[in-house]
PyMOL CGO cylinders between C-alpha atoms (Angstrom):
from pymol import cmd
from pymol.cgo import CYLINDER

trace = [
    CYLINDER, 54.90, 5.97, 16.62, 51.55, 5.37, 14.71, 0.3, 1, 1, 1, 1, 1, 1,
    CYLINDER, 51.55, 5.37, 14.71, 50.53, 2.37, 13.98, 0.3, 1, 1, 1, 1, 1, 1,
    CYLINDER, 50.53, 2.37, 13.98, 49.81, -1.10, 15.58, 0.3, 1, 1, 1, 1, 1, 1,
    CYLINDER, 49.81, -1.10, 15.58, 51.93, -3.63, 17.25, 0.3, 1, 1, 1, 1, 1, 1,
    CYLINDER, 51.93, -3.63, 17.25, 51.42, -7.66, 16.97, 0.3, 1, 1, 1, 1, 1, 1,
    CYLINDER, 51.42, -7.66, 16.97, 52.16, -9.70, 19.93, 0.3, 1, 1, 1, 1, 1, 1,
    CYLINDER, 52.16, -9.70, 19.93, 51.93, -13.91, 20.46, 0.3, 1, 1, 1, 1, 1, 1,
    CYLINDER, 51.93, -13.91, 20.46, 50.42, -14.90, 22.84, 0.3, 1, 1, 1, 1, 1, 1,
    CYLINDER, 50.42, -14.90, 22.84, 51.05, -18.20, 24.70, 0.3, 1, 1, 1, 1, 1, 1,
    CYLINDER, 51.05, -18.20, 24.70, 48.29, -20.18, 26.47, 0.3, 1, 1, 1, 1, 1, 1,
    CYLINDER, 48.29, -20.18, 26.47, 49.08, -22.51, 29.19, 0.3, 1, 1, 1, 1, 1, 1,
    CYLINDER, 49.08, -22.51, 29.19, 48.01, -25.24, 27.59, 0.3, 1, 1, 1, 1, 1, 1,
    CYLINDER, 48.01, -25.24, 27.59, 51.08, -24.71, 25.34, 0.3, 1, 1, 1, 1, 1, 1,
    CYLINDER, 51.08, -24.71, 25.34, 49.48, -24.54, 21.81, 0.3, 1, 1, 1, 1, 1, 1,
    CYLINDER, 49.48, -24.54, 21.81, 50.07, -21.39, 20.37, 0.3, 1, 1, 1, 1, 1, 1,
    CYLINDER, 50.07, -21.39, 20.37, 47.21, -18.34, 20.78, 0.3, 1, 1, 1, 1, 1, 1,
    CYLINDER, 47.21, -18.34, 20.78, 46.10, -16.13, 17.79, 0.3, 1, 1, 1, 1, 1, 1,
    CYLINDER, 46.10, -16.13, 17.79, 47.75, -12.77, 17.23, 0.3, 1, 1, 1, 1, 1, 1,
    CYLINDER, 47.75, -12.77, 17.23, 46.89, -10.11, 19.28, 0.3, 1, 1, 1, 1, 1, 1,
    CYLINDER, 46.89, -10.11, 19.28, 46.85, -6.56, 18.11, 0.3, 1, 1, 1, 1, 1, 1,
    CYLINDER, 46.85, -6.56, 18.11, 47.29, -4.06, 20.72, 0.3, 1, 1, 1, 1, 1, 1,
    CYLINDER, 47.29, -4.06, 20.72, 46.28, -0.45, 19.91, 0.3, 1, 1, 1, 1, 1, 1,
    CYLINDER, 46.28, -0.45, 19.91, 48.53, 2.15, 21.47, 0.3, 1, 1, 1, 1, 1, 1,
    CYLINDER, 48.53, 2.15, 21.47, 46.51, 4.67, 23.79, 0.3, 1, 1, 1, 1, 1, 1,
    CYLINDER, 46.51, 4.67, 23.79, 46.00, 8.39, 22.76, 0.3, 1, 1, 1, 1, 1, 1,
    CYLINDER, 46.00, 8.39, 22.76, 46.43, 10.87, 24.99, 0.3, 1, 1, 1, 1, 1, 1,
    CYLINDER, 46.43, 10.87, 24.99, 44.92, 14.23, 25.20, 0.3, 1, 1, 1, 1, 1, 1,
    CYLINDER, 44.92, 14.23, 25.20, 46.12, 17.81, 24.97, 0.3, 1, 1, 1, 1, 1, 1,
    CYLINDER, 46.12, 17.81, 24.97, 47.06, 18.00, 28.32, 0.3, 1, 1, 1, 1, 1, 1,
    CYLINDER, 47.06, 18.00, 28.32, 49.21, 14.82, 28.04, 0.3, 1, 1, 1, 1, 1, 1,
    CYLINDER, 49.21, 14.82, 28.04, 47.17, 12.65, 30.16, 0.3, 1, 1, 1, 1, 1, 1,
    CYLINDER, 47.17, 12.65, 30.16, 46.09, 8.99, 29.19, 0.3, 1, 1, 1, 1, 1, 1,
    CYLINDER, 46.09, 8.99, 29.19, 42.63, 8.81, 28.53, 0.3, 1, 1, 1, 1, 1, 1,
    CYLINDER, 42.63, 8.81, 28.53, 42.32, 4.92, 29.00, 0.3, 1, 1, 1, 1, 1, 1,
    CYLINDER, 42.32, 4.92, 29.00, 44.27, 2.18, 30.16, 0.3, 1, 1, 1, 1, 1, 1,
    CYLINDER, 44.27, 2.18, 30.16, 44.97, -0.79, 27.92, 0.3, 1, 1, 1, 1, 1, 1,
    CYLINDER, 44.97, -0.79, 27.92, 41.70, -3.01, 28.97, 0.3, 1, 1, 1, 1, 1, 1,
    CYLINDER, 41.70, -3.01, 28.97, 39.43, 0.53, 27.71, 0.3, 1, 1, 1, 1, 1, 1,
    CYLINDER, 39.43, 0.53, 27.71, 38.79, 1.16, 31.21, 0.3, 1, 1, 1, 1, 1, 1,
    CYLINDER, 38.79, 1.16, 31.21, 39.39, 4.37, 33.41, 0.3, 1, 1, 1, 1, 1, 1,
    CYLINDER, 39.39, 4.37, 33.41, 42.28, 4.19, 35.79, 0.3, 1, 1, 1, 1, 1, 1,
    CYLINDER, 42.28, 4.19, 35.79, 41.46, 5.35, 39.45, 0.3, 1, 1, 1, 1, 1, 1,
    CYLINDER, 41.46, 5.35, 39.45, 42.77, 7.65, 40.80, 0.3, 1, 1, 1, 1, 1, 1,
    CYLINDER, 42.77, 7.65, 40.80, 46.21, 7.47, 41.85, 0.3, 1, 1, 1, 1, 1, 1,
    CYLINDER, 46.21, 7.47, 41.85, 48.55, 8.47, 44.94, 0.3, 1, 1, 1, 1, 1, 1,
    CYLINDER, 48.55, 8.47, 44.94, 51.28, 10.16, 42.64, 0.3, 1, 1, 1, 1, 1, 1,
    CYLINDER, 51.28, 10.16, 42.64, 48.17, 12.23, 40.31, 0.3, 1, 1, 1, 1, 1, 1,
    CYLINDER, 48.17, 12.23, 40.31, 46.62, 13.43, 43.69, 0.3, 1, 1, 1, 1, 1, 1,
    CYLINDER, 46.62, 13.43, 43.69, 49.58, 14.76, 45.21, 0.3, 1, 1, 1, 1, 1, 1,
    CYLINDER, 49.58, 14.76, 45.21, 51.02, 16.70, 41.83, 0.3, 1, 1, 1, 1, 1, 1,
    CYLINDER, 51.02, 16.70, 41.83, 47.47, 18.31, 41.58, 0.3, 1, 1, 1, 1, 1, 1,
    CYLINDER, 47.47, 18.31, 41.58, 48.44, 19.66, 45.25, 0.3, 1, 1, 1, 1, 1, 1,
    CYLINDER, 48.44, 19.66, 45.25, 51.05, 20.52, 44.30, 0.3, 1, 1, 1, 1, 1, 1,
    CYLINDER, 51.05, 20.52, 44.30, 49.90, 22.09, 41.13, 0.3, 1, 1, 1, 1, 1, 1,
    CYLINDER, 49.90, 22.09, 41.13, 46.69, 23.81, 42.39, 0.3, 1, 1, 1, 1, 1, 1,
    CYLINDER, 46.69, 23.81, 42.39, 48.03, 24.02, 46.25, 0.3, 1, 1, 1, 1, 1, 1,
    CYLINDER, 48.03, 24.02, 46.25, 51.32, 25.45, 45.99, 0.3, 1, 1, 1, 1, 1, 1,
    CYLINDER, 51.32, 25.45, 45.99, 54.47, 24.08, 46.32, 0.3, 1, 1, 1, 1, 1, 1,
    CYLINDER, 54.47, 24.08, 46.32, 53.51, 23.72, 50.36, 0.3, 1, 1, 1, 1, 1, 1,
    CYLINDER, 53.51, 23.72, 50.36, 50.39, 21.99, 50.39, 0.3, 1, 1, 1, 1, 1, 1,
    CYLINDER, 50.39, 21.99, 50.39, 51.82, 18.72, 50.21, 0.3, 1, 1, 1, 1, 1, 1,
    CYLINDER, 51.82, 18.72, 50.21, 53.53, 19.74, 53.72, 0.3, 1, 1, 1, 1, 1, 1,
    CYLINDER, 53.53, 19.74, 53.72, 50.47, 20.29, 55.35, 0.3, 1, 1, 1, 1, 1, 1,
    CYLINDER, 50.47, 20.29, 55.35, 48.27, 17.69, 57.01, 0.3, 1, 1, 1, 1, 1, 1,
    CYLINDER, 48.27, 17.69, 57.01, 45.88, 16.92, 55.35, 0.3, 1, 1, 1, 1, 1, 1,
    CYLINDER, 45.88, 16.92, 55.35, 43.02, 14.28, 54.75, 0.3, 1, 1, 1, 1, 1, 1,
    CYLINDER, 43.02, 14.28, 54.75, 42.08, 12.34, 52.08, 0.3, 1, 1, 1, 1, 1, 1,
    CYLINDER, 42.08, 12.34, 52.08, 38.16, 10.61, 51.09, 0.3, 1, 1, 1, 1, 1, 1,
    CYLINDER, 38.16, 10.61, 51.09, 39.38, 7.62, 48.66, 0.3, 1, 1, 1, 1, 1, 1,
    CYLINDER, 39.38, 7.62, 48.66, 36.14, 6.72, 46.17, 0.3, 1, 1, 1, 1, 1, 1,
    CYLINDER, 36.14, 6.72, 46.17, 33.37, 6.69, 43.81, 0.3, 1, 1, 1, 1, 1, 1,
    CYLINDER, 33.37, 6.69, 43.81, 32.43, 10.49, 44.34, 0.3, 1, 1, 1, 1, 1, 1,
    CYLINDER, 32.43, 10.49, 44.34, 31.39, 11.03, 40.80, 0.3, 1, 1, 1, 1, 1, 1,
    CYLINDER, 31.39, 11.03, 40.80, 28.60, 7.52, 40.24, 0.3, 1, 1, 1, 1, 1, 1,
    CYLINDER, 28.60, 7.52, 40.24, 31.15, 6.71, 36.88, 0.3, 1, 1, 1, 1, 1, 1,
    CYLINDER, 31.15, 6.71, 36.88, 32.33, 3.39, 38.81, 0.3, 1, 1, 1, 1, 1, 1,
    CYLINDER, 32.33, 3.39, 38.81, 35.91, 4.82, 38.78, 0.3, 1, 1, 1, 1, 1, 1,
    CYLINDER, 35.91, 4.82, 38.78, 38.04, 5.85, 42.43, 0.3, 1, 1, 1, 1, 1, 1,
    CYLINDER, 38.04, 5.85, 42.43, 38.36, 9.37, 43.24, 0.3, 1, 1, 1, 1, 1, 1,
    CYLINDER, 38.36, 9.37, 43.24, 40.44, 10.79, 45.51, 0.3, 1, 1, 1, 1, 1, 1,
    CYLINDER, 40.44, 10.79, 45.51, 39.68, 14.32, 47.39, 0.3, 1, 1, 1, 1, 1, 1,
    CYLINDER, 39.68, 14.32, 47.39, 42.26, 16.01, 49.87, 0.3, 1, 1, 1, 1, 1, 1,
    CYLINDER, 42.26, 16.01, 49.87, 41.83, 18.58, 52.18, 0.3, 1, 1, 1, 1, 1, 1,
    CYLINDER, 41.83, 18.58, 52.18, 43.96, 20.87, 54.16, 0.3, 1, 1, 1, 1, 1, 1,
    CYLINDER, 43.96, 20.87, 54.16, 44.14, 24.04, 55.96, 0.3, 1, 1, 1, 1, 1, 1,
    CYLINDER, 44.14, 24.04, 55.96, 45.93, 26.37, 54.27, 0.3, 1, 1, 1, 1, 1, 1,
    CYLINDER, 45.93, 26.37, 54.27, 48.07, 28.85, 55.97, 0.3, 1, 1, 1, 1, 1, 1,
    CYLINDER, 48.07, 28.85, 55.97, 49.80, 30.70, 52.51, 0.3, 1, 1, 1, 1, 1, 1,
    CYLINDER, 49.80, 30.70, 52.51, 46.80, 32.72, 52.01, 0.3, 1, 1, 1, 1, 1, 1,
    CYLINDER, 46.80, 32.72, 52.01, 47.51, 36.88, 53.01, 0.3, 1, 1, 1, 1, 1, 1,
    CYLINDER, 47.51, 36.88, 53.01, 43.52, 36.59, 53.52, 0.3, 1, 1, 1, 1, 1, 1,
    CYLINDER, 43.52, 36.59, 53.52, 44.46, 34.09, 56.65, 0.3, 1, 1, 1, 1, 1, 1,
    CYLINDER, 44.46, 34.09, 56.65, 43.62, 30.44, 57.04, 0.3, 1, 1, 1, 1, 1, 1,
    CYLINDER, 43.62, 30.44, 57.04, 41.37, 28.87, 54.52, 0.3, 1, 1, 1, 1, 1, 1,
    CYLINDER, 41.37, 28.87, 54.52, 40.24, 25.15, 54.59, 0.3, 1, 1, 1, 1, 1, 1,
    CYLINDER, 40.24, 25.15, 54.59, 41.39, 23.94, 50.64, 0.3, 1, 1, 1, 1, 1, 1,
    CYLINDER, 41.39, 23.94, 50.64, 39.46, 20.62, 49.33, 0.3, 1, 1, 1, 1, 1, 1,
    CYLINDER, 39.46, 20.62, 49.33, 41.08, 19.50, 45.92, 0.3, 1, 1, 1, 1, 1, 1,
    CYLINDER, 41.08, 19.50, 45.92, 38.61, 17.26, 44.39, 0.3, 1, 1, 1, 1, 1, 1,
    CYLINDER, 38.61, 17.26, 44.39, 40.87, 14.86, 41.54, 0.3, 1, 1, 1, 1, 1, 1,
    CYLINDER, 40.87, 14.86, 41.54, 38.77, 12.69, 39.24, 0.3, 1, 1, 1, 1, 1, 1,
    CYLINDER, 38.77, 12.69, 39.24, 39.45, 10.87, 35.65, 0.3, 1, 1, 1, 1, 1, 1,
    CYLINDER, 39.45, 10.87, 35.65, 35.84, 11.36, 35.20, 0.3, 1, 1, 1, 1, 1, 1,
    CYLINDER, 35.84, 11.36, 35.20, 34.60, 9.84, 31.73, 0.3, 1, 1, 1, 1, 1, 1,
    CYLINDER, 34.60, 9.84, 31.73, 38.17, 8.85, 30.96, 0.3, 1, 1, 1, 1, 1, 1,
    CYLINDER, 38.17, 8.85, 30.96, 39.82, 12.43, 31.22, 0.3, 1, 1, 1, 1, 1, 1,
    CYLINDER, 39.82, 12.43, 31.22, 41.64, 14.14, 34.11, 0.3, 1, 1, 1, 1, 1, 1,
    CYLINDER, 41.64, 14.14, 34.11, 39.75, 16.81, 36.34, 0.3, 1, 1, 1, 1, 1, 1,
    CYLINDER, 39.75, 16.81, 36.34, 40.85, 18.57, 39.13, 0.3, 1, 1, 1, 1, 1, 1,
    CYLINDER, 40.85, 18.57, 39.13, 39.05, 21.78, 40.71, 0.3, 1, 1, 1, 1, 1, 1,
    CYLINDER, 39.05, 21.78, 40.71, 40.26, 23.32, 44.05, 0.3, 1, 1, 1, 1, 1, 1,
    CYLINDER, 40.26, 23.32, 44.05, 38.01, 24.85, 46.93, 0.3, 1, 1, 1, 1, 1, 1,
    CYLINDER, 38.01, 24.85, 46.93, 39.03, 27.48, 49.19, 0.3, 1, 1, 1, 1, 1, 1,
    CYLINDER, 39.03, 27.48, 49.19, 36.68, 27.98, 52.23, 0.3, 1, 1, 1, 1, 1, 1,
    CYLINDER, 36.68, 27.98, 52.23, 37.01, 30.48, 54.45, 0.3, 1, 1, 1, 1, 1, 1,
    CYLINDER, 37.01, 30.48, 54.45, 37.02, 31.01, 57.81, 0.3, 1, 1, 1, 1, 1, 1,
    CYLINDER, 37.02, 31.01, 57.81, 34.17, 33.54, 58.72, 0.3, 1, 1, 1, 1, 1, 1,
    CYLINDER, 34.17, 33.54, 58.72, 30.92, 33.14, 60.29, 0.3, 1, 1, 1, 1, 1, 1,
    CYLINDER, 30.92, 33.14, 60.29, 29.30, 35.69, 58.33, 0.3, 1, 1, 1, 1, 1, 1,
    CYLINDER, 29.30, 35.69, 58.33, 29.48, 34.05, 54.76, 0.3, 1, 1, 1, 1, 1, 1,
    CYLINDER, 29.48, 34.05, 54.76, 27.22, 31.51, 53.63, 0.3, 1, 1, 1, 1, 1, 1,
    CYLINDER, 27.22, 31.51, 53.63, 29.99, 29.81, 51.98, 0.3, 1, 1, 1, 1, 1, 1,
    CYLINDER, 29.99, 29.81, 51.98, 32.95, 29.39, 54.72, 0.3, 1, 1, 1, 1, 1, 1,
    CYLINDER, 32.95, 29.39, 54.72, 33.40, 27.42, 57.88, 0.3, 1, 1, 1, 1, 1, 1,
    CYLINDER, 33.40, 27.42, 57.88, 32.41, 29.08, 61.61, 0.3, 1, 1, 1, 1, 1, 1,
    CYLINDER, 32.41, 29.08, 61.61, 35.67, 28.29, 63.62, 0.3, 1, 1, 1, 1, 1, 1,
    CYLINDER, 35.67, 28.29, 63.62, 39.50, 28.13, 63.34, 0.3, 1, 1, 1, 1, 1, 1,
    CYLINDER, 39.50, 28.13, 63.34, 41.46, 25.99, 65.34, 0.3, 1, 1, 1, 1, 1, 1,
    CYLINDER, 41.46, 25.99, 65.34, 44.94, 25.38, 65.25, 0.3, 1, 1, 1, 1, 1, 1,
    CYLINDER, 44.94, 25.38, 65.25, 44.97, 21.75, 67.23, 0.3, 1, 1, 1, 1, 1, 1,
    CYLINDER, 44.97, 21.75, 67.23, 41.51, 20.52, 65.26, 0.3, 1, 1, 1, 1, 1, 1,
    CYLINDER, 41.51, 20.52, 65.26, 40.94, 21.31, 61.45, 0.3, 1, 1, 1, 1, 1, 1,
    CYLINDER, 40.94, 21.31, 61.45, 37.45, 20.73, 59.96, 0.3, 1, 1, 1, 1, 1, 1,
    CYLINDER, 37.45, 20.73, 59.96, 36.87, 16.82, 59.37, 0.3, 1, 1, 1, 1, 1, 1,
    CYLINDER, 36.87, 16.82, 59.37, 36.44, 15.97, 55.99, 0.3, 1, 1, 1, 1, 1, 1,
    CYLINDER, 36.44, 15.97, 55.99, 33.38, 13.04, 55.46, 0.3, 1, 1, 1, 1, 1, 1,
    CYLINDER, 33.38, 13.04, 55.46, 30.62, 11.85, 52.75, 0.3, 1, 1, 1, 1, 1, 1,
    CYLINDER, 30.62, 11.85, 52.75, 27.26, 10.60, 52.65, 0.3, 1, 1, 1, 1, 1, 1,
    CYLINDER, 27.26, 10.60, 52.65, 24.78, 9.19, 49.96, 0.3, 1, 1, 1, 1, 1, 1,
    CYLINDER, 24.78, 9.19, 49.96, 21.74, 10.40, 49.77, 0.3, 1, 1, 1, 1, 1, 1,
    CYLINDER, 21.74, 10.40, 49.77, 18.60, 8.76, 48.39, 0.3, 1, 1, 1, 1, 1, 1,
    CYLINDER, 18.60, 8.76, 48.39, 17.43, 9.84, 44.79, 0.3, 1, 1, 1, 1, 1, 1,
    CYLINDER, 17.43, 9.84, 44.79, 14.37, 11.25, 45.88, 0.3, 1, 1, 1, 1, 1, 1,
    CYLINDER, 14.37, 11.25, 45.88, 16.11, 13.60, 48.21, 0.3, 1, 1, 1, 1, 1, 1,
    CYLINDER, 16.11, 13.60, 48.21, 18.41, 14.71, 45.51, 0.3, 1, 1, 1, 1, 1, 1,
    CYLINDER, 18.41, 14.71, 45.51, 14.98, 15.59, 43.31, 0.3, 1, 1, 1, 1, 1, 1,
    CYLINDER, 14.98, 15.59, 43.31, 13.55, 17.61, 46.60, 0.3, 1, 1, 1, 1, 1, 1,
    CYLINDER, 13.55, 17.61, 46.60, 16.52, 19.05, 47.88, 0.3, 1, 1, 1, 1, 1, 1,
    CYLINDER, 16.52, 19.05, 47.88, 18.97, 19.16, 45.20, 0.3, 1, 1, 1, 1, 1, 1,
    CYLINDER, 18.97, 19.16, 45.20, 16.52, 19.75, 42.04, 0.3, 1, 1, 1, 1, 1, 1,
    CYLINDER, 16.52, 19.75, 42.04, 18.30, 17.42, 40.19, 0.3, 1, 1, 1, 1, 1, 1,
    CYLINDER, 18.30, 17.42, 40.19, 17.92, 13.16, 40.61, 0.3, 1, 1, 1, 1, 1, 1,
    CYLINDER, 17.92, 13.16, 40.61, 20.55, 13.07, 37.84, 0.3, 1, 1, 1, 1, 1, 1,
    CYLINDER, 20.55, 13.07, 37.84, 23.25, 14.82, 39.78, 0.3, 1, 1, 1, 1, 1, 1,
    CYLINDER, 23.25, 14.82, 39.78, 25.52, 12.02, 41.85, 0.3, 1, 1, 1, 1, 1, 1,
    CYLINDER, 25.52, 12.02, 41.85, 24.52, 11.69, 45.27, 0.3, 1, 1, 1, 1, 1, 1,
    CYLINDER, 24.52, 11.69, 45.27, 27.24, 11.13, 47.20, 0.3, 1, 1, 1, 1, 1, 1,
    CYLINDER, 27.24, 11.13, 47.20, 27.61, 14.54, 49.18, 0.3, 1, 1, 1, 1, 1, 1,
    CYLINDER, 27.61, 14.54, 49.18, 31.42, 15.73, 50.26, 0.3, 1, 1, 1, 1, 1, 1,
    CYLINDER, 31.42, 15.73, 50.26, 31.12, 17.20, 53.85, 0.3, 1, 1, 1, 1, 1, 1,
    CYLINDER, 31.12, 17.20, 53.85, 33.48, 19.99, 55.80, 0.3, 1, 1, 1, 1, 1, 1,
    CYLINDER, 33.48, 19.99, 55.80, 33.06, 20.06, 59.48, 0.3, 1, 1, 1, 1, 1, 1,
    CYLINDER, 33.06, 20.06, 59.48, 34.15, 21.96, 62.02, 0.3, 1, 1, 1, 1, 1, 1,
    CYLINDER, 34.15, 21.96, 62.02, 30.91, 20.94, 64.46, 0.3, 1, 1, 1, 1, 1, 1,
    CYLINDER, 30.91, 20.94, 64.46, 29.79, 24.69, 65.18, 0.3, 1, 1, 1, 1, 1, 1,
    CYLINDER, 29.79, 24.69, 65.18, 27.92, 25.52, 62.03, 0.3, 1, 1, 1, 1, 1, 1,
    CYLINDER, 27.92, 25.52, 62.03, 25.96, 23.81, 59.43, 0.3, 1, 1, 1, 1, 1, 1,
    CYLINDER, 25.96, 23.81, 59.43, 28.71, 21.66, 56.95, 0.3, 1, 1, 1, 1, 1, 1,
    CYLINDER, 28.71, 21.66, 56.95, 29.36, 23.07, 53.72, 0.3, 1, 1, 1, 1, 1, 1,
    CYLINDER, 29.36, 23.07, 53.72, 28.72, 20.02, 51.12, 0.3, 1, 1, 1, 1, 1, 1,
    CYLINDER, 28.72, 20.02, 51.12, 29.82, 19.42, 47.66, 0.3, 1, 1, 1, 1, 1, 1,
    CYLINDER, 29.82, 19.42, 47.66, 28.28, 17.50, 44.99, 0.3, 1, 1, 1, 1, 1, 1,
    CYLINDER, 28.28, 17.50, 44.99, 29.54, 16.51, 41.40, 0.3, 1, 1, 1, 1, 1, 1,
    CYLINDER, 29.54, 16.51, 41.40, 27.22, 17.31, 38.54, 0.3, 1, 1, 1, 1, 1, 1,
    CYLINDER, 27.22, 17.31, 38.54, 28.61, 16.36, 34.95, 0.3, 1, 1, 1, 1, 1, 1,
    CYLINDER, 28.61, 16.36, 34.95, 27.26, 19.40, 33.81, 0.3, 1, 1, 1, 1, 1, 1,
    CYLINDER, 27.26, 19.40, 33.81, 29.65, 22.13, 34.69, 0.3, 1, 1, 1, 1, 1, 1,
    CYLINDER, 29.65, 22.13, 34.69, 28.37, 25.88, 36.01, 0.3, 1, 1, 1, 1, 1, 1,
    CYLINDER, 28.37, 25.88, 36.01, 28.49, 28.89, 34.48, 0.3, 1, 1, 1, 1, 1, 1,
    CYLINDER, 28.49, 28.89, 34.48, 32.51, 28.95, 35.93, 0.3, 1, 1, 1, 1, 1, 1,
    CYLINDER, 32.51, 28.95, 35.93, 33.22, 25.68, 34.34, 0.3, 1, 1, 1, 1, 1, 1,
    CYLINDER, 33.22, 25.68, 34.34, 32.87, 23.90, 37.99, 0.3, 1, 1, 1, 1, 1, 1,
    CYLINDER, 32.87, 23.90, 37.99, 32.06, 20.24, 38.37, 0.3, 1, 1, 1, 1, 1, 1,
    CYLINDER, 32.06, 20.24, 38.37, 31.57, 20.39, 42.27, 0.3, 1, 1, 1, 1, 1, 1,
    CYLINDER, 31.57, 20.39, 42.27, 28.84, 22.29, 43.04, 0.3, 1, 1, 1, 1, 1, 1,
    CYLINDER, 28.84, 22.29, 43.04, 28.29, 23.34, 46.83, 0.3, 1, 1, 1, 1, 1, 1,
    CYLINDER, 28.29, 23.34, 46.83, 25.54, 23.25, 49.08, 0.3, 1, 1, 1, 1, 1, 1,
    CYLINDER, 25.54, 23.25, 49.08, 24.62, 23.96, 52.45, 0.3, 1, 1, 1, 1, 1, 1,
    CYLINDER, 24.62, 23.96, 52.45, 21.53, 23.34, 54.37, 0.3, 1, 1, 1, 1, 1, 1,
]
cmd.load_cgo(trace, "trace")
C-alpha cells in the first residue's frame, strides 16, 4: 500500500495535537525491515537469532547447547547477538559453530564460523571435550592496540573469543569492510 497515513494525536493536556504523518517502512530484498518507526536500528532479537540457527545451523542447532554474547560487537550503538555451539552434524567430526547476527547499518547480517577441532591448524581449537565445550567471551581493546596489532584503528575493537584453555583463543573482529569472501568477521589469533 503506497502512500502515507494521517493519525491524531491526543496530548494529555486534552487540546488536540497536529497531524502526524507516519511513513510506512521499506523493506529490503530479503524481506527484512530496515528501520523501525523512530529511524532507528532494532537490536537484535531472540526470535532473528534463533531462525539464523536454524537457517545457517541446520535444523539441529537450535537443540544443541549453546551460548550466547548479547551486545554492541559491531561499535554501530545497536545489540548484537552471537551464539555458539558444538556441532556434532558435521561427517568431518565435531566443529565449534559461532553464528555472529547483526542489523548492522540498518540491514540484516548473519555469517557462520565453523572451527575445527585439530591442533595442527592455525585456525581451529586444540581439544574436544564432550562434558566442557570451548567458552565463548569478548574483550575491548584500546585503539592503539588495534593500529599495532590489528593494522587497522578503524576496525571495531571489541574482540569475540573461543576457548578451550589449551591453546591460544581464536578471536573475531567485525570490520565494515568485508574480505575478499564477502566476510564481516575477520579472525585472528595471537
Amino acid at each position: 500500500m503506497a502512500g502515507t497515513v494521517s493519525v491524531m494525536l491526543t496530548a494529555c493536556n486534552h487540546t488536540q495535537a497536529e497531524p502526524v504523518t507516519a511513513q510506512p517502512e521499506t523493506s529490503t530484498d530479503s524481506g527484512v525491515w530496515e528501520l523501525n518507526a523512530n529511524g532507528q536500528t532494532d537490536p537484535v532479537s531472540s526470535a532473528q537469532l534463533y531462525s539464523e540457527m536454524r537457517w545457517q545451523g541446520g535444523q539441529y542447532a537450535r537443540n544443541y547447547r549453546h551460548q550466547m554474547l548479547i551486545g554492541d560487537f559491531t561499535c554501530d550503538d545497536v545489540v548484537d547477538r552471537i551464539a555458539g555451539w558444538v556441532d556434532l552434524d558435521s561427517p568431518e567430526g565435531p566443529q565449534f559453530a559461532l553464528l555472529f547476527v547483526t542489523n548492522h547499518g540498518g540491514m540484516a547480517q548473519s555469517e557462520i564460523r565453523y572451527i575445527p577441532f585439530e591442533q595442527s591448524e592455525q585456525f581451529a581449537l586444540c581439544v574436544y571435550d564432550e562434558t566442557a565445550p570451548p567458552v565463548m567471551s569478548w574483550q575491548e581493546n584500546s585503539t592503539e592496540y588495534m593500529a599495532e596489532i590489528m593494522g587497522d584503528a578503524d576496525m571495531c575493537n571489541f574482540a569475540i573469543r573461543i576457548d578451550d584453555f589449551m591453546c591460544d583463543a581464536p578471536q573475531f573482529y567485525y570490520s565494515e569492510k568485508p574480505d575478499e569472501n564477502g566476510d564481516h568477521w575477520m579472525f585472528f589469533r595471537n
